[in-house]
BAFI-752353 format. One record per residue (C-alpha): residue in three letters; y negated, x negated, z. Coordinates in steps of 0.2 Angstrom, whole numbers, plus 5000, padded with zeros to 4 digits. Each point is the difference from the previous one (the first is absolute). Layout:
<rs>
AlaYXZ...
</rs>
This chain:
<rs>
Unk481650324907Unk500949875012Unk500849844993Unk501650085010Unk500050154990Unk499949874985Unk501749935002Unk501350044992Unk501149945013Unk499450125012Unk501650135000Unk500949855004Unk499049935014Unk500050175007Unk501950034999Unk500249825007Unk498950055014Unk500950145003Unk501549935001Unk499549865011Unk499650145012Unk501550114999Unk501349874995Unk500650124986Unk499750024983Unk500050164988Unk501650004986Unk499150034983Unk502050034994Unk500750115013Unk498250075008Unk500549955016Unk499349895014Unk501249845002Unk499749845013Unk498749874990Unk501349855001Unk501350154991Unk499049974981Unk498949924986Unk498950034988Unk500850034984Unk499150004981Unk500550184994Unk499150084985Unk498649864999Unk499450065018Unk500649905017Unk501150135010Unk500749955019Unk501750045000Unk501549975012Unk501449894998Unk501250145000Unk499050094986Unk499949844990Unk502049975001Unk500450204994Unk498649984986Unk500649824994Unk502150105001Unk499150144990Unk499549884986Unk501649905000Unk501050184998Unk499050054986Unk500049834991Unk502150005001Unk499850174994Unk499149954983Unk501049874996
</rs>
């Protein structure tokens, strides 16, 4: 086995490669393909997700909906 295939970083460097070719970037949120500048990467169930900005406003309105709700 290669040290690369070792890595646990390697879905990353892969994605990053990627990205730095195409300049965009797939939307683990809306499963969509996004510019690369348009997101982040996002904890989300213990797991590093990239999600993009406009995802990452609806989610964070979604949990501040529901928290007025259960008041």
């Amino acid at each position: 086995m290669s040290t690369y295939s070792q890595r646990p970083d390697r879905l990353v460097l892969v994605t990053q490669a990627a990205a730095n070719a195409t300049g965009r970037r797939f939307c683990a949120h809306h499963q969509g393909e996004v510019p690369a500048a348009d997101g982040d990467f996002v904890e989300c169930n213990k797991t590093r997700r990239w999600i993009c900005y406009r995802c990452q406003e609806n989610r964070r309105l979604q949990r501040e909906a529901a928290a007025k709700r259960d008041k």
